[in-house]
N, C-alpha and C positions, 0 to 999 in steps of 0.2 A: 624640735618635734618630740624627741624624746620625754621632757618633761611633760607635755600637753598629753603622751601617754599614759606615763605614770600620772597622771590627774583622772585620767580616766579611767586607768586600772586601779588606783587608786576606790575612787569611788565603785565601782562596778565590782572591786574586791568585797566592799562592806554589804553594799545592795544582795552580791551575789549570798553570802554566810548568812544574810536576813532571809533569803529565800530559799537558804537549804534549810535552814529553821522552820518555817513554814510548813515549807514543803514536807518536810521529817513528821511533823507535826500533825499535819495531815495524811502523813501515810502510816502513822503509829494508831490513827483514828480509822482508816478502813475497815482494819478487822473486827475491831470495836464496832461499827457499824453491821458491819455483816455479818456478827455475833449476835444481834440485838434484832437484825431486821431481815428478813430474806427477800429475793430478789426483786416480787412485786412490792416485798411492802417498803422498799428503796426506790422503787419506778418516783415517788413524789418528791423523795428528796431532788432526785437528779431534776424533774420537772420543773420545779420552785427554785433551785439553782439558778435556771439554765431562761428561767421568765426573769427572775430580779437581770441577772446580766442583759435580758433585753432594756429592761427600764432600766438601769446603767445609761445605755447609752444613748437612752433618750434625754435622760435628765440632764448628762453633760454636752448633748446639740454640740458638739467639734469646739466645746470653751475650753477643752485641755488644749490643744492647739495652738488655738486662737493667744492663752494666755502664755503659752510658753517664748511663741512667737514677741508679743508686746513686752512681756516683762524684761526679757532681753534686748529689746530695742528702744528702750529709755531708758536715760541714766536717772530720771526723778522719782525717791522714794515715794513722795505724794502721790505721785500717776500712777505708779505701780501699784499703789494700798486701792487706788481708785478703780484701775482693772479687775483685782481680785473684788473686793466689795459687790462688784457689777455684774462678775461671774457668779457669786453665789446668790444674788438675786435672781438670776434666770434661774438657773439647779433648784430654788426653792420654788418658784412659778410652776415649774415641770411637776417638782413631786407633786403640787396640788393637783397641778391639772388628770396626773395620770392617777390622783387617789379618786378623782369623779369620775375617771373610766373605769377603773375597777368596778365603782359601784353602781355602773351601769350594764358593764358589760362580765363582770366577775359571775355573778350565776352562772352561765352559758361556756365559761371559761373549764369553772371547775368541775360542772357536772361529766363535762363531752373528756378533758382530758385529765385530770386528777382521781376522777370516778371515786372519789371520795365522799364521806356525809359531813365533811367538817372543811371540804375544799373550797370553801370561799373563807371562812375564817382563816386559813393558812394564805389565801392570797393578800387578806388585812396584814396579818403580822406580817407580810412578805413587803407592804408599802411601809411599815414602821421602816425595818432593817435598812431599807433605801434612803428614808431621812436621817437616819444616824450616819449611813456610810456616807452620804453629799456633804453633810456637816464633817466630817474626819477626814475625806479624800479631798476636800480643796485645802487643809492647813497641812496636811503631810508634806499636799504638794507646793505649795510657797516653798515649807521648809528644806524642799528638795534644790528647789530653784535659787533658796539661800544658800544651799553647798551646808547644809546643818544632817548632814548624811547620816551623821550616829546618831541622832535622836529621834530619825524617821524609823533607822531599824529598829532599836529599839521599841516603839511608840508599834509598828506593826507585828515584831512577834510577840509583842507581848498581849496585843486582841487576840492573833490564832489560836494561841496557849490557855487565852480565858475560854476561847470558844471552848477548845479539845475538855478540858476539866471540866465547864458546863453543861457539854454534849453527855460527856461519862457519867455525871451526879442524876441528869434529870433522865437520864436511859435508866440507870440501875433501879436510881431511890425514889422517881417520882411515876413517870409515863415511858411507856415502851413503846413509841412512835414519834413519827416525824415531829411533834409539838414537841419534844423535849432538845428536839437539836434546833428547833427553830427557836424556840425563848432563848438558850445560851447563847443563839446570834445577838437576841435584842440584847438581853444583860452586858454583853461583854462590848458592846458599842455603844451604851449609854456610859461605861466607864470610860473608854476611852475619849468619847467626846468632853467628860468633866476633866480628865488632863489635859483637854487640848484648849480648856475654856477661855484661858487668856489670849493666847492669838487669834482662837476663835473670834472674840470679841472683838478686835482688830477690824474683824472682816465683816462685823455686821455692820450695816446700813442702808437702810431702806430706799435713800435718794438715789434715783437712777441721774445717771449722766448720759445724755441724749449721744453725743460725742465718741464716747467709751463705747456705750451699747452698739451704735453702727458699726464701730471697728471690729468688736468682738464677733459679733454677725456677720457681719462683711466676709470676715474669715472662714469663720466658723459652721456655718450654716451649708455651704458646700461639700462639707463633708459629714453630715449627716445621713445622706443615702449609703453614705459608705460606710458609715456604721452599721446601719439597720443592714447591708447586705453582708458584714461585715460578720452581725449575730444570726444572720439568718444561714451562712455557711460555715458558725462555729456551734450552732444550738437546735438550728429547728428538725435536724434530723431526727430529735428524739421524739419530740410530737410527730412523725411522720410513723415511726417505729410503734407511738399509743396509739394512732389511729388505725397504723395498715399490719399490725402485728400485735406481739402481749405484752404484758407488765412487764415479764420475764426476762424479755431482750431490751425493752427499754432499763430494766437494774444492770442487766452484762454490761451496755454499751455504756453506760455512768460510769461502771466499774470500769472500764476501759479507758474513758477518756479519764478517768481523774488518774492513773498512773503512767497515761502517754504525758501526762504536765509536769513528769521526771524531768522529761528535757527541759521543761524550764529553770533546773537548777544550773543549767549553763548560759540562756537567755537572758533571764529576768532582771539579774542585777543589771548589767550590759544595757535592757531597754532601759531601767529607771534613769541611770547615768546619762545617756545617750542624748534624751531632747537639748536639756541645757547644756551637754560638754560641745556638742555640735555646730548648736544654735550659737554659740560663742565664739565657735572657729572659724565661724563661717566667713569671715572676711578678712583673713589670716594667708599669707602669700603662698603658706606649703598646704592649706587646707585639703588639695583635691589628691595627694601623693598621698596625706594621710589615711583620706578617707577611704585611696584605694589598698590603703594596707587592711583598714580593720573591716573592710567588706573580706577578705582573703580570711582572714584570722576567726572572725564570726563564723563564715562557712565553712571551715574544718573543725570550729570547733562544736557545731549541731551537729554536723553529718556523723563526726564517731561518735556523738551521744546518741543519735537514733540507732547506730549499730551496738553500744551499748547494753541500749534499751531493751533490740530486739535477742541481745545471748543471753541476758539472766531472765527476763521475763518468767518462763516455766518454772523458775525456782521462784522466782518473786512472788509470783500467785498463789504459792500454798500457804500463804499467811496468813488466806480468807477463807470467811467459812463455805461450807459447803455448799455447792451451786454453781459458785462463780471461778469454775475451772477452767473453763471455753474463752474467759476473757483474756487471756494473756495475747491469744494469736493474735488480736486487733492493735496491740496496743503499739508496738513500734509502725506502722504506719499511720497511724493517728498523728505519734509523735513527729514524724517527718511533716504531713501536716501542718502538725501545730508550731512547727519550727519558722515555717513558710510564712505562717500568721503574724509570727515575731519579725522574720527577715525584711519582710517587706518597708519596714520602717526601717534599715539601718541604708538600703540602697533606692531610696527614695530623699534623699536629703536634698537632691535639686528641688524637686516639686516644691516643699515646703520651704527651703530659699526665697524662691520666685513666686510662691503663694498661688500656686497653679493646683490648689489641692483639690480641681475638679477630675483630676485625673483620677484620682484612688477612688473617689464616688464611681465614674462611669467604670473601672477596673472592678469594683467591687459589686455590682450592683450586676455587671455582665455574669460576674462568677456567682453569684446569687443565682439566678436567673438560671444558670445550669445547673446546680448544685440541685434546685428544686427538682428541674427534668428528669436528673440523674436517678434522685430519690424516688421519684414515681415509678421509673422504669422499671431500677435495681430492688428493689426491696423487697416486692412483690414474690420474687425471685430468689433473691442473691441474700434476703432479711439485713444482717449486722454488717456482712460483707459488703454490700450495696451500697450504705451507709457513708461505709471504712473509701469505698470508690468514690465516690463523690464528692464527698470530704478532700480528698488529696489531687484528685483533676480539678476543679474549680480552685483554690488555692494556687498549685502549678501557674495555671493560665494566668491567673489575676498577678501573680509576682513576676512573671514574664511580662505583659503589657505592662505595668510599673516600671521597672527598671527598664524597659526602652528611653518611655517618657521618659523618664527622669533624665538620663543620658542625652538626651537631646536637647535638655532646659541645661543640663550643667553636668557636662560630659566629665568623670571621672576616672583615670587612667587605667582602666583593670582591664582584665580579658571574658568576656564574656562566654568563648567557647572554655575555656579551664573552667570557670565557675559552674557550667553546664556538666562536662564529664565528671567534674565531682559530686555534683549531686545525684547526676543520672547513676552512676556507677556505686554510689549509694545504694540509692532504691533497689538496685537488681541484686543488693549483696541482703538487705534486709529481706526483699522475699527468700531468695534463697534459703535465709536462714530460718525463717519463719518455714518455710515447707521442708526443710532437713529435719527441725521438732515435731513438727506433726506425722512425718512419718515414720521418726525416731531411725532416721539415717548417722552415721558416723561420723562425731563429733570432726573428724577434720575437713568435711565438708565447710563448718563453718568457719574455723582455721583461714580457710581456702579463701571463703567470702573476704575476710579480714587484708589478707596476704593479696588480692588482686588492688581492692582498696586504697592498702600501702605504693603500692607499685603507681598507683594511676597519679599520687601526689607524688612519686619523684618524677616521671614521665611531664607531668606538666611542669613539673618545674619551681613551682610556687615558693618553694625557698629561696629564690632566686629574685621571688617580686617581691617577696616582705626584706629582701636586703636592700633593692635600690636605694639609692640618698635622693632625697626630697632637693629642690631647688633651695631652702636657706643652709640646709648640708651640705650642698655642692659650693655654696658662694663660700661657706669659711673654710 
């Protein structure tokens, strides 16, 4: 077992240093933004963000899945090149079909929420950006599934890095608006798609396989509501914020959500690794001891990133410019959140096992479904804060109904109440902390938070489940 770790810390080591790159990357690029743009006139960037991540997850209709699932479940290089060929012919289907919505439904898009005069041209360059990312994100991910780990990092910080340099040239030296960060998207993903030409070409082929396509479908297709509920409780608050509020709160809460994805420099590698080290154990006799270690391991190590998250914040945010002082408070329950969003894939491994991924649709689609209610109620009201609630109960709920499911498709040896008081015990130590800054209470309040925290992980014990010996440990 131990080796099958290190294979996974292994990779999840490289994944994770690619997405403090990244991530660095992007947080050396905010203040730059927010030197260039103030808060409304950032409301577009977050908007055009936050629309492509819808068409994301149209375009890939549950074929990341689907393909992660079949590539590991044949041993024939042929059928494998066959899967992936078959996936990027639907991704390419998609962008067309959603580049004749655009231009159908794009006027009425950009007038009502971008309130821009050049907001359907930015919805156009927002459909390129998508065809270059479909053609880049299905070859990273073969190469991922290849265990070819250093050349996906590589290969991804080196687009972020073209972005940050092109976002800076075309802000200084060309246009001082949104078109200057939206072309160094396109540039920097035309480049990377001509490095990736040759496998690229690999994957072209226009011949559909009747055979392939049911399968990938078959899978796949069930968990498209759960996508679409999936960006509707990670994106559409902010159009709820252009509609029922101003620009102003729609640039804070952008501002906010992109440095609650700090936690993702503890997440991200972990998820990339994850599908295929999983998908591979899965029929492995110590599989379910494993998996109940790095469910343990995962969740101590997001919950002190959001507490983290939420002690430096205050300092964090004076790196931007003026305006965007309000946003710090939001951002460590974002983060917790956004943690939640991640989590949900490491303790859902039964579902996708047993290929019951209609669960995370109805899970995700209920939390949707509230998330919307939330935001109508709260906002009106509560503005950014109402948001920030929403966001974090619908989330909650959807990864509580997942891991039941899952546990009763293919019950994994952990404890459900410890996993619960550490998170809950969390959350109460991040408000806390969050309302000791804002009232500018004495720092060992939050000390305090920290210290109750520590206490609640020897209490449960947890040291004690990541030591047990797995069944092929106990046979030798």
């Amino acid at each position: 077992m131990l080796q099958k770790l290190k294979g996974l810390g292994g990779d999840s080591l490289l994944y994770a240093l690619m997405n403090v790159g990244t991530k660095m990357i992007a947080f050396i690029m905010m203040p730059v933004y927010t030197h260039f743009l103030t808060a409304p006139e950032y409301a577009p960037v977050d908007i055009i963000d936050r629309w492509t991540s819808m068409l994301l997850f149209l375009v890939i209709l549950g074929t990341d899945s689907a393909l992660a699932f079949y590539y590991f479940d044949t041993k024939d290089e042929n059928k494998r090149k066959v899967y992936v060929q078959n996936v990027l012919n639907i991704r390419l289907a998609m962008v067309l079909l959603l580049f004749l919505v655009v231009v159908l439904v794009g006027p009425f898009f950009a007038d009502t929420l971008l309130k821009s005069e050049n907001g359907l041209y930015l919805l156009y360059l927002s459909i390129a950006i998508l065809l270059l990312d479909t053609l880049s994100a299905l070859v990273l991910t073969v190469l991922r599934y290849e265990f070819k780990t250093l050349k996906v990092v590589i290969l991804t910080v080196l687009k972020m890095l073209l972005v940050a340099i092109g976002s800076y040239l075309f802000l200084e030296l060309v246009i001082e608006s949104v078109e200057g960060i939206i072309y160094a998207r396109i540039i920097s993903g035309v480049l990377i798609v001509l490095l990736l030409a040759r496998p690229l070409a690999k994957a072209i082929n226009f011949k559909i396989n009747k055979e392939v396509l049911k399968d990938l479908l078959k899978y796949g297709l069930p968990l498209v509501p759960a996508s679409i509920a999936f960006w509707v409780i990670l994106n559409s608050s902010s159009f709820f914020l252009a509609f029922m509020k101003t620009a102003e709160d729609v640039g804070i809460y952008g501002v906010a959500t992109k440095f609650a994805a700090l936690i993702t420099l503890v997440t991200s590698g972990i998820q990339m690794a994850w599908r295929p080290y999983s998908m591979s154990l899965k029929d492995k006799p110590d599989s379910k001891e494993l998996f109940s270690k790095v469910y343990l391991i995962i969740l101590i190590m997001g919950t002190v990133g959001v507490l983290v998250v939420a002690t430096i914040m205050p300092y964090v945010i004076l790196l931007l410019g003026d305006g965007y002082e309000s946003a710090y408070q939001y951002v460590a329950l974002l983060a917790a959140a956004t943690f939640l969003n991640f989590y949900y894939l490491i303790i859902s491994v039964g579902i996708f096992f047993q290929k019951k991924t209609k669960i995370i649709s109805y899970a995700f689609m209920a939390a949707a479904v509230l998330n919307i209610i939330l935001n109508l109620l709260l906002i009106p009201k509560y503005s950014i804060w109402g948001v920030v609630v929403a966001f974090l109960v619908s989330n909650i709920i959807a990864v509580i109904y997942i891991f039941i499911k899952s546990q009763k498709i293919y019950y994994v040896p952990v404890s459900y109440w410890k996993m619960s008081l550490i998170f809950l015990i969390m959350l109460i130590g991040t408000i806390g902390i969050v309302y000791v800054q804002e009232n500018g209470l004495s720092p060992l309040y939050i000390a305090l938070a920290w210290g109750v925290y520590l206490v609640t992980l020897l209490i449960t014990r947890v040291d004690k489940e990541l030591r047990k010996k797995t069944i092929h440990e106990t046979a030798n």
